[in-house]
DSSP file (Angstrom, degrees, kcal/mol; ACC not computed):
  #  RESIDUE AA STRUCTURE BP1 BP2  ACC     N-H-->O    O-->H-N    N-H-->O    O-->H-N    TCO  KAPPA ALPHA  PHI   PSI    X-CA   Y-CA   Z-CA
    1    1 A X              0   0    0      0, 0.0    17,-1.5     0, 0.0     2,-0.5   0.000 360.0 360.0 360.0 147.7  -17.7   -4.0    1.9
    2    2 A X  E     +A   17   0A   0     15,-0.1     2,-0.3    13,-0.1    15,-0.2  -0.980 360.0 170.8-127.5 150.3  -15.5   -2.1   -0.5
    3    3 A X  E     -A   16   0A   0     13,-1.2    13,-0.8    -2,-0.5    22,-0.0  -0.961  32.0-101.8-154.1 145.6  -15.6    1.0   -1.9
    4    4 A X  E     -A   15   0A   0     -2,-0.3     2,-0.6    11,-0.2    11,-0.3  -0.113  23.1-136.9 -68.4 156.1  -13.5    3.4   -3.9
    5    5 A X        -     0   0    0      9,-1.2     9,-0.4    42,-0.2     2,-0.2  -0.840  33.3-134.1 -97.1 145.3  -11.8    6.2   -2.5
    6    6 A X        +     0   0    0     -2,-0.6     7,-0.0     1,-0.2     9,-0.0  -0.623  63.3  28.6 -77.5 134.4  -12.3    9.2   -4.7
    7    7 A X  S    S+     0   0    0     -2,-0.2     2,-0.3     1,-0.2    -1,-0.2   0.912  79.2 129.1  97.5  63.0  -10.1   12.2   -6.4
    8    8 A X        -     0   0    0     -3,-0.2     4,-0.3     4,-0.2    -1,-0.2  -0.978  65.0 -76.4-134.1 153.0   -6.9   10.4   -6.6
    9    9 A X    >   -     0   0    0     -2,-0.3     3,-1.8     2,-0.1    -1,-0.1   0.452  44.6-102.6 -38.9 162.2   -4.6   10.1   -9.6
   10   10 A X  T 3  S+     0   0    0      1,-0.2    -1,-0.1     3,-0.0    31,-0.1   0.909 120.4  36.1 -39.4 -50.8   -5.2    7.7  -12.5
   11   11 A X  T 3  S+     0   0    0     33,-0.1    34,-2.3    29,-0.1     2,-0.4   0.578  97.1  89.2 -90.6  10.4   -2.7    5.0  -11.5
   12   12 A X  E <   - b   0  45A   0     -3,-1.8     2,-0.6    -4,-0.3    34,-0.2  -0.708  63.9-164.6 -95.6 133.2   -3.4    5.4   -7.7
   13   13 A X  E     - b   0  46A   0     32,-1.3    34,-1.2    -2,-0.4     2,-0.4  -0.962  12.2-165.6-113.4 101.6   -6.6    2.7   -7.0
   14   14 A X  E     + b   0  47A   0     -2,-0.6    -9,-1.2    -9,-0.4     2,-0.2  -0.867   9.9 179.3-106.8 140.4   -8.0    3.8   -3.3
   15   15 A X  E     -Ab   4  48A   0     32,-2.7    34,-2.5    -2,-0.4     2,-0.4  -0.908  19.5-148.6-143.4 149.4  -10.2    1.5   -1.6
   16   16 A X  E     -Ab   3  49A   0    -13,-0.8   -13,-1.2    -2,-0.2     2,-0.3  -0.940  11.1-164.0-122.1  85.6  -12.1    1.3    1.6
   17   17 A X  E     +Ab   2  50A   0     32,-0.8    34,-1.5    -2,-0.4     2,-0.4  -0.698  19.0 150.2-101.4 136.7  -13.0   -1.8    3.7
   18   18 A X  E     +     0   0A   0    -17,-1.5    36,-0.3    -2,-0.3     2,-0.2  -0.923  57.6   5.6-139.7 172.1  -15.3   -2.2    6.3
   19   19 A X  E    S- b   0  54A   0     34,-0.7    36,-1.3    -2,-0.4     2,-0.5  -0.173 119.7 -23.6  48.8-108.0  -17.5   -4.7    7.8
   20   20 A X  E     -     0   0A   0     -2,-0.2     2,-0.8    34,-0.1    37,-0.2  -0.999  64.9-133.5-132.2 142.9  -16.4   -8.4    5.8
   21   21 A X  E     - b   0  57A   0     35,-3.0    37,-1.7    -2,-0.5    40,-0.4  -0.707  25.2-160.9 -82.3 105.6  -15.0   -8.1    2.6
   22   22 A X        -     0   0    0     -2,-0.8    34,-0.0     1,-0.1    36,-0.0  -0.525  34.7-111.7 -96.2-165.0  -16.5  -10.4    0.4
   23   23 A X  S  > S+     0   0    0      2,-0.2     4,-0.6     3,-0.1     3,-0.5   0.543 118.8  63.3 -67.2 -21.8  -15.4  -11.9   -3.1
   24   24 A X  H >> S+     0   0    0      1,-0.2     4,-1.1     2,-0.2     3,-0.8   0.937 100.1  55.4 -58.8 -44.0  -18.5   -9.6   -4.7
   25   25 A X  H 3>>S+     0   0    0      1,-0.3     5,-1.5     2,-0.2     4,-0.8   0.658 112.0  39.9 -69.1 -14.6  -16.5   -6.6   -3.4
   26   26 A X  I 34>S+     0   0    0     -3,-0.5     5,-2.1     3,-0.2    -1,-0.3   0.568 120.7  40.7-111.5   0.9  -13.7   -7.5   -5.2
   27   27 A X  I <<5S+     0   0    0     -3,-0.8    -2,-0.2    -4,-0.6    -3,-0.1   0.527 125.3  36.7 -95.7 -21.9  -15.5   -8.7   -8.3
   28   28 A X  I  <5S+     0   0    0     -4,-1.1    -3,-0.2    -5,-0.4    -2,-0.1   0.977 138.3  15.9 -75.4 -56.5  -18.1   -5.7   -8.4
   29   29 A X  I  X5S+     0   0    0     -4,-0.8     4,-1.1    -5,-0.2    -3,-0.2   0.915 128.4  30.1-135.1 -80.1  -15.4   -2.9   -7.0
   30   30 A X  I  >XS+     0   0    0     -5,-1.5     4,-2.7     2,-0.2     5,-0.7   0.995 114.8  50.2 -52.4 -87.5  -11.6   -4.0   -7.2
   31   31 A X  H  ><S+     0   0    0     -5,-2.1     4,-2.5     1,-0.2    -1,-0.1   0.791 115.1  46.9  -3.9 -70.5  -11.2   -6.2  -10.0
   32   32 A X  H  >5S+     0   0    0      1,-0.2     4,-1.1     2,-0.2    -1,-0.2   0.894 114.1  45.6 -55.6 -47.2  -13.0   -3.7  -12.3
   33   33 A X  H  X5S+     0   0    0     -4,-1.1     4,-3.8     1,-0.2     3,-0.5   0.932 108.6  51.3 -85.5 -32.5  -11.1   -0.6  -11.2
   34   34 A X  H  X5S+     0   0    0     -4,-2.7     4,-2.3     1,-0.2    -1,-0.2   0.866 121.8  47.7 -61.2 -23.3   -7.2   -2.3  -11.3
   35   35 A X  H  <<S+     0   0    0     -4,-2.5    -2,-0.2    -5,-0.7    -1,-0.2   0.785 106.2  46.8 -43.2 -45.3   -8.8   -3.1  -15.0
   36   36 A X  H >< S+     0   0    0     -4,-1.1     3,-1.7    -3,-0.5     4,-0.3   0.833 119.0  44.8 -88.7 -41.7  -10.1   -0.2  -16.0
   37   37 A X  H >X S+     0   0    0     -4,-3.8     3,-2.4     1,-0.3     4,-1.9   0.932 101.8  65.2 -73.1 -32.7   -6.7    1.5  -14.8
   38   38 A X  T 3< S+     0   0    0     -4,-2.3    -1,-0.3     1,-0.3    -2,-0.1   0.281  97.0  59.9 -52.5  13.0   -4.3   -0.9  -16.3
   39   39 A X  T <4 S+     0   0    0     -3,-1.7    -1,-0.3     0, 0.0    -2,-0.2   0.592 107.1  37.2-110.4   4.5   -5.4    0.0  -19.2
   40   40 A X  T <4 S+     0   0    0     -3,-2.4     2,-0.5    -4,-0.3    -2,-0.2   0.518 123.7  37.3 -95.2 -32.0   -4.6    3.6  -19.1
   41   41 A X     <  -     0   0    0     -4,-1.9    -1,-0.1     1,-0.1     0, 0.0  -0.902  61.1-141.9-140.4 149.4   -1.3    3.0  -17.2
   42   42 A X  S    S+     0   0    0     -2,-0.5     2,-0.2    -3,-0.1    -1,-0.1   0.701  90.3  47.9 -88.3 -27.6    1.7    0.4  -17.0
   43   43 A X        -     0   0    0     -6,-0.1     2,-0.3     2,-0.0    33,-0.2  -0.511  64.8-160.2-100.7-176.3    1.9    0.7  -13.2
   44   44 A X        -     0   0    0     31,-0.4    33,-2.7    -2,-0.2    34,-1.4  -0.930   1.6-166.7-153.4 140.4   -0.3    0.7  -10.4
   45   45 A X  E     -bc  12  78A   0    -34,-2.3   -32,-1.3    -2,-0.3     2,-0.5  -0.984  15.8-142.1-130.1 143.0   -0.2    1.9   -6.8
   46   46 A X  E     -b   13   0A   0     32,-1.1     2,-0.8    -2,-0.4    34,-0.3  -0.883  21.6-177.9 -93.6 103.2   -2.4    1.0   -4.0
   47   47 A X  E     +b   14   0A   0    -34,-1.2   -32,-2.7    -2,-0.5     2,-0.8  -0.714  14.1 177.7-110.5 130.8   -3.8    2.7   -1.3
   48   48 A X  E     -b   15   0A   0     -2,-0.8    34,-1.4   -34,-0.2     2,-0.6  -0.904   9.7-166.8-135.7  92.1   -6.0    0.0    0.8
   49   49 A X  E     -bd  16  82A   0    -34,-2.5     2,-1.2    -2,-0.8   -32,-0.8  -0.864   1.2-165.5 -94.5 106.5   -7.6    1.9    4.1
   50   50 A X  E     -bd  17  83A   0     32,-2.4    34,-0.6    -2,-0.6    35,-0.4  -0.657  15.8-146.1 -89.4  79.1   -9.0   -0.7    6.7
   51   51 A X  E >   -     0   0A   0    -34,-1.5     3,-1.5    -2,-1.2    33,-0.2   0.199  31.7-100.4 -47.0-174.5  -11.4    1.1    9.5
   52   52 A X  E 3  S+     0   0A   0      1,-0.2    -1,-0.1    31,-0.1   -34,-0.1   0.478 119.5  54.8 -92.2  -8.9  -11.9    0.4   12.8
   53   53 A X  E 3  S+     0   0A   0    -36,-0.2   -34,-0.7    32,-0.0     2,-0.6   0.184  76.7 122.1-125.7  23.5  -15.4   -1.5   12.0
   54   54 A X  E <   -b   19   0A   0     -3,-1.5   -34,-0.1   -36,-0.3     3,-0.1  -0.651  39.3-178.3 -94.3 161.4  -13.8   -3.7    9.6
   55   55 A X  E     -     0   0A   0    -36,-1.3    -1,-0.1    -2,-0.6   -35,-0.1  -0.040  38.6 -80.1-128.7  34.6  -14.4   -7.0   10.6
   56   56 A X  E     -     0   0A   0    -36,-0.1   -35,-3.0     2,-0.0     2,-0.5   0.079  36.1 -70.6 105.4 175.6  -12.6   -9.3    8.1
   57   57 A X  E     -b   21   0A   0    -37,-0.2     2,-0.2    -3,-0.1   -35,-0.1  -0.731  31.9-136.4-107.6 134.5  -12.2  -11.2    4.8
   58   58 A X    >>  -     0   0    0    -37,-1.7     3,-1.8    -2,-0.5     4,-1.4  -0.629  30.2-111.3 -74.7 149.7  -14.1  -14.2    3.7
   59   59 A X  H 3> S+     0   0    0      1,-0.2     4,-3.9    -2,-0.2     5,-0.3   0.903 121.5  57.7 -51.9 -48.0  -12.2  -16.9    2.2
   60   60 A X  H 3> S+     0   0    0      2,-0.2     4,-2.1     3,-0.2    -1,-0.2   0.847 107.1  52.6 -13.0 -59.6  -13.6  -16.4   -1.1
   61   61 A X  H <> S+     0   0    0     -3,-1.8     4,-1.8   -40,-0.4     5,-0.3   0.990 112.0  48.2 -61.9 -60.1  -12.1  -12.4   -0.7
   62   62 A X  H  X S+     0   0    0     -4,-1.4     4,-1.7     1,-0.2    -2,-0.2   0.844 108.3  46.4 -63.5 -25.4   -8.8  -13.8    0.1
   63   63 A X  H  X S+     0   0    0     -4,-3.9     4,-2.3    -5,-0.3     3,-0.4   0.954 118.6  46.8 -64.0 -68.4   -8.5  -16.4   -2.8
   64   64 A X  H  X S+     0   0    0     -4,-2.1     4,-3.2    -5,-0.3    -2,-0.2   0.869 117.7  46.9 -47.6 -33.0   -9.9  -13.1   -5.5
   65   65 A X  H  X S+     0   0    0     -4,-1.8     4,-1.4     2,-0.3    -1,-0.3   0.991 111.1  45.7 -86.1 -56.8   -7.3  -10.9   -3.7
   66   66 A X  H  X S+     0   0    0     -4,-1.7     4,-2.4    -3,-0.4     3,-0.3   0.841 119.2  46.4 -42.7 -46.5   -4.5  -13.4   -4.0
   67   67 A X  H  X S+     0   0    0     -4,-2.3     4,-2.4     1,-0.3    -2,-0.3   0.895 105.5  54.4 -65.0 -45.2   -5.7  -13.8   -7.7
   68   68 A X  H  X S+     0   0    0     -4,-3.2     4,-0.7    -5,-0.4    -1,-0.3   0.671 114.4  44.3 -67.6 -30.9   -5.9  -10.2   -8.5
   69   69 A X  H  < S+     0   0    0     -4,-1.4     3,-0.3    -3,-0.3    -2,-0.2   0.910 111.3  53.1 -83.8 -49.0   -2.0   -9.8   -7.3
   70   70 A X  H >< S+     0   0    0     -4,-2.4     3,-0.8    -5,-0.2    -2,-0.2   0.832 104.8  51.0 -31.7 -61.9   -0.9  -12.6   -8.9
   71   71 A X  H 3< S+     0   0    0     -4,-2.4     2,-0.6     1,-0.3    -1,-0.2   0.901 121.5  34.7 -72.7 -41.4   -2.3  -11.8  -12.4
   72   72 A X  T 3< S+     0   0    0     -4,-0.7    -1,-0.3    -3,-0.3     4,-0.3  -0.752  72.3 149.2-104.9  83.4   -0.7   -8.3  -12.3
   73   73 A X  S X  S+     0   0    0     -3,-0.8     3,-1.0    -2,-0.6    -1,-0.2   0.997  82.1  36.9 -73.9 -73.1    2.7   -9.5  -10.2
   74   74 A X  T 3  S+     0   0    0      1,-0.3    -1,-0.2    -3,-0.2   -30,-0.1   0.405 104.7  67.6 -55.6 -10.0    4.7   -6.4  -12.4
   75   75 A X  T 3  S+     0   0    0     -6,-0.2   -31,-0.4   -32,-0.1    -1,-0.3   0.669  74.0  87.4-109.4 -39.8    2.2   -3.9  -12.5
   76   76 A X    <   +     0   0    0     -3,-1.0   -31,-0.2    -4,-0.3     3,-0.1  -0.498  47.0 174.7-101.5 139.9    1.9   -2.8   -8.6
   77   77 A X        +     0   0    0    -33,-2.7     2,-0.5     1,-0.2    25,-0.3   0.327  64.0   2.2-124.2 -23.2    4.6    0.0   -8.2
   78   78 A X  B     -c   45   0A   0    -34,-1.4   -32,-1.1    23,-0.1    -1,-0.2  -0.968  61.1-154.8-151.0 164.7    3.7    1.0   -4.5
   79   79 A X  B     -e  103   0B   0     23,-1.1    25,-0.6    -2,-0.5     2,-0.6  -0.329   5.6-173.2-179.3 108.0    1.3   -0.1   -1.7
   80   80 A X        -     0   0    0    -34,-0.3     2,-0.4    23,-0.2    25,-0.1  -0.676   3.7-168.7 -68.3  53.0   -0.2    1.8    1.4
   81   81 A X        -     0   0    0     -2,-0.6    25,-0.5    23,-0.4   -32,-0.2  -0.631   5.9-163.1 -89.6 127.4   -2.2    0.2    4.0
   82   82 A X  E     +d   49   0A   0    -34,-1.4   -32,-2.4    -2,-0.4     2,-0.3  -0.548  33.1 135.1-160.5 108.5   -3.9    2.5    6.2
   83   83 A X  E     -d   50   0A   0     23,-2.7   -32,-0.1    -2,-0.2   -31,-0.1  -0.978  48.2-175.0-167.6 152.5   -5.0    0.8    9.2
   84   84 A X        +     0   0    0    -34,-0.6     2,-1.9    -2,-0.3    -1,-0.1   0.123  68.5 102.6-115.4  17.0   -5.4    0.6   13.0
   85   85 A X    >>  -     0   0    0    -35,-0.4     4,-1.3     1,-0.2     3,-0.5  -0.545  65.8-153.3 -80.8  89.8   -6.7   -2.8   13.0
   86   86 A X  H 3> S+     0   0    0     -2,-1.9     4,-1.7     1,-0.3    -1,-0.2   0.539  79.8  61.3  12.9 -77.2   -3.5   -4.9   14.1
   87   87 A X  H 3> S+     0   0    0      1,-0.2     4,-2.3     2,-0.2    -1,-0.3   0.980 113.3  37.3 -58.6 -53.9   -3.8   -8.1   12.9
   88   88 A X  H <> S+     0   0    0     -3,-0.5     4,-1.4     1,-0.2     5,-0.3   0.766 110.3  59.6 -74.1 -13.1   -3.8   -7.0    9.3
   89   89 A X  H  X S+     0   0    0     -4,-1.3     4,-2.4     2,-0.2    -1,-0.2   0.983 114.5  46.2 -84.8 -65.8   -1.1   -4.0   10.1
   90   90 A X  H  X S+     0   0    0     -4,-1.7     4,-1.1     2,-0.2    -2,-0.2   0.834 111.9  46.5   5.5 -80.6    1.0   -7.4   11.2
   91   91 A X  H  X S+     0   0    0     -4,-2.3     4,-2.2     1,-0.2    -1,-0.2   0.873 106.7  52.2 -59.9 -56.6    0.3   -9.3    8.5
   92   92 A X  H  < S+     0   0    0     -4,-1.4    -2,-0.2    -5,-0.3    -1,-0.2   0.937 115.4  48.7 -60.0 -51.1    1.0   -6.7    5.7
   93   93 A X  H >< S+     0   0    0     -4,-2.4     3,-1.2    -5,-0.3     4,-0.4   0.700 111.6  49.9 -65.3 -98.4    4.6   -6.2    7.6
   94   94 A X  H 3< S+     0   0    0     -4,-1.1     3,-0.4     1,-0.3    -2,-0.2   0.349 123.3  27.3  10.6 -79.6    5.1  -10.0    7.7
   95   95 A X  T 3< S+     0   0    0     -4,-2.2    -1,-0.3     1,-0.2    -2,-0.2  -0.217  97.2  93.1-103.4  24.9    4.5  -10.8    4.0
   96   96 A X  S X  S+     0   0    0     -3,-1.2     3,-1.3    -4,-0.2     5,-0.3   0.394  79.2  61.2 -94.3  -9.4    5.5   -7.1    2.5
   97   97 A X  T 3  S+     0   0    0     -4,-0.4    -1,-0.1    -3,-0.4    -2,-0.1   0.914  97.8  62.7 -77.2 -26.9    9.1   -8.2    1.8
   98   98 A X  T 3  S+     0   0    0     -4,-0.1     2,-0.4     2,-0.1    -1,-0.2   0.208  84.6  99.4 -96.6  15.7    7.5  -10.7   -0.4
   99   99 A X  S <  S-     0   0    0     -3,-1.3     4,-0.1     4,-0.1    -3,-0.1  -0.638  78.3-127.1 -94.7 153.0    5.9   -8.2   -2.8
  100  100 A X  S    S+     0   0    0     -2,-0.4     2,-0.2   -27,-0.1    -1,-0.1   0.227  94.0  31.9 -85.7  39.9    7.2   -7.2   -6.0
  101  101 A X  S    S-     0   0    0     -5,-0.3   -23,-0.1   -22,-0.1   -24,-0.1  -0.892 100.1 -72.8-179.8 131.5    7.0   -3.2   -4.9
  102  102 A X        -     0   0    0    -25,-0.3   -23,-1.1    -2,-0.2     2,-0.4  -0.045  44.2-168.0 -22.5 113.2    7.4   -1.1   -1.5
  103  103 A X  B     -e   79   0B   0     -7,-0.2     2,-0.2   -25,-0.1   -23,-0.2  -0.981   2.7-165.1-119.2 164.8    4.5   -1.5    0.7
  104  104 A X        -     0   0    0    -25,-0.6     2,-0.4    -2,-0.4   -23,-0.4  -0.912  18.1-137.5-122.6 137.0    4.1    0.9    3.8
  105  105 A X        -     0   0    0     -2,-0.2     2,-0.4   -25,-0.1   -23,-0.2  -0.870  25.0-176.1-115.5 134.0    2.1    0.4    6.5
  106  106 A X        -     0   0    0    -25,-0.5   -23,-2.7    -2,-0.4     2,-0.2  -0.832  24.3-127.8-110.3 156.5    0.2    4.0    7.6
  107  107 A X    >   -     0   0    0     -2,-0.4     3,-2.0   -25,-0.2     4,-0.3  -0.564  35.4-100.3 -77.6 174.9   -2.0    4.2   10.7
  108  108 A X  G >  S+     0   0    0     -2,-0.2     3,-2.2     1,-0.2     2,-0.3   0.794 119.9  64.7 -68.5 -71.3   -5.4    5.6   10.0
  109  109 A X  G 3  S+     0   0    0      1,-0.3     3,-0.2     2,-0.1    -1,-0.2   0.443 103.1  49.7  53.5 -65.8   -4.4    9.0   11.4
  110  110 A X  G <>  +     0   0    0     -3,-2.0     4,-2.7    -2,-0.3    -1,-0.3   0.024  59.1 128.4-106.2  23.6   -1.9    9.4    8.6
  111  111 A X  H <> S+     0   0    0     -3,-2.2     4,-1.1    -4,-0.3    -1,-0.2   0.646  82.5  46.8 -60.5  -3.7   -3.9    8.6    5.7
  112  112 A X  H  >>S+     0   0    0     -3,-0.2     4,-2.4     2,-0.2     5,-0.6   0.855 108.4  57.6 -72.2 -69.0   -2.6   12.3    4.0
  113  113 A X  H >>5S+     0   0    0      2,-0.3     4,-1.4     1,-0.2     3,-0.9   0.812 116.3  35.6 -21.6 -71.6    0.9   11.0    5.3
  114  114 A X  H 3<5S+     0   0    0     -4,-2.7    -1,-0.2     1,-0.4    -2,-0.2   0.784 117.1  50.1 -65.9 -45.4    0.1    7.6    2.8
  115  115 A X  H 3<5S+     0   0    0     -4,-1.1    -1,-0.4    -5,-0.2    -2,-0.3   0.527 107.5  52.9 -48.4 -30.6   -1.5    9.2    0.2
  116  116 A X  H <X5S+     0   0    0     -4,-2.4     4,-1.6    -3,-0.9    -2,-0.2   0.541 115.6  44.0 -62.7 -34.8    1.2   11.7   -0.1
  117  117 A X  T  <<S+     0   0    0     -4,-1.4    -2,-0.2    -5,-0.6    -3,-0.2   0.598 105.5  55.4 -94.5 -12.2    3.5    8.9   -0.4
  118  118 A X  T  4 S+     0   0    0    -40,-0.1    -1,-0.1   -38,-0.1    -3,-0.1   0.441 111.7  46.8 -77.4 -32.0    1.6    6.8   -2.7
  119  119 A X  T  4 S+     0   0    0     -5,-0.1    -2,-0.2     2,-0.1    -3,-0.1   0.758  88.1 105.3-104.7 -16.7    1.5   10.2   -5.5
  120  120 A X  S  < S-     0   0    0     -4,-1.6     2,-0.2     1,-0.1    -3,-0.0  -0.013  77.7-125.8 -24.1 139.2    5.3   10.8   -5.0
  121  121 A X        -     0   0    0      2,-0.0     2,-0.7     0, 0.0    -1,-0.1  -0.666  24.5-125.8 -94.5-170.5    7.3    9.5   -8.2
  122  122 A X              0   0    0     -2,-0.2     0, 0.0     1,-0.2     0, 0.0  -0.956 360.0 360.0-128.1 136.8    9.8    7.1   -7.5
  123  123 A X              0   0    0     -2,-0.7    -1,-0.2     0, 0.0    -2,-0.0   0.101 360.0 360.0 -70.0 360.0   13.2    7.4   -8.6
């Protein structure tokens, strides 16, 4: 499941996974909201917090996720994933060099820390 995280600036998109991520969460819930804000804003930053009871993506999520980066490659200006789940903490390091924009990896702990770091502007 996803759900947005609330009261953060316009180009900031906060999200919340728990339990399995399907391609409905990202068609219902993601999709809609990098949409709604691209149209407001020429960048995007992402803050993508992973709990302790999520329990993974279906393929389906990972194809939409893949898609959804893909279609706006220029667009992502930062990206914060807030996690103590491992593998994905891993993963995000692995395959962040290959983004077109800083990501940081926060534990959950420091979600202020990410968020703080997310709303910075960048020079």
């Amino acid at each position: 499941m996803i759900e947005l995280i609330p009261d953060l600036p316009d180009n900031v998109v906060g999200i919340g996974a728990s339990g399995q991520v399907s391609a409905d969460d990202y068609e219902t819930v993601l999709v809609p909201a990098v949409e709604s804000r691209l149209e407001r804003n020429d960048k995007l930053r992402l803050l993508y917090r992973l709990g302790p009871d999520f329990k993974g993506f279906t393929t389906a999520a990972m194809w939409d996720d893949l898609k959804l980066g893909a279609a706006h490659w220029k667009a992502w200006e930062r990206i914060a994933v807030v996690t103590d789940v491992e593998w994905i903490g891993n993963t995000a390091r692995a395959f962040g060099f290959a983004m077109p924009c800083p990501v940081r990896i926060f534990p959950l702990s420091a979600i202020a820390q990410a968020t703080d770091w997310l709303c910075k502007p960048v020079r």
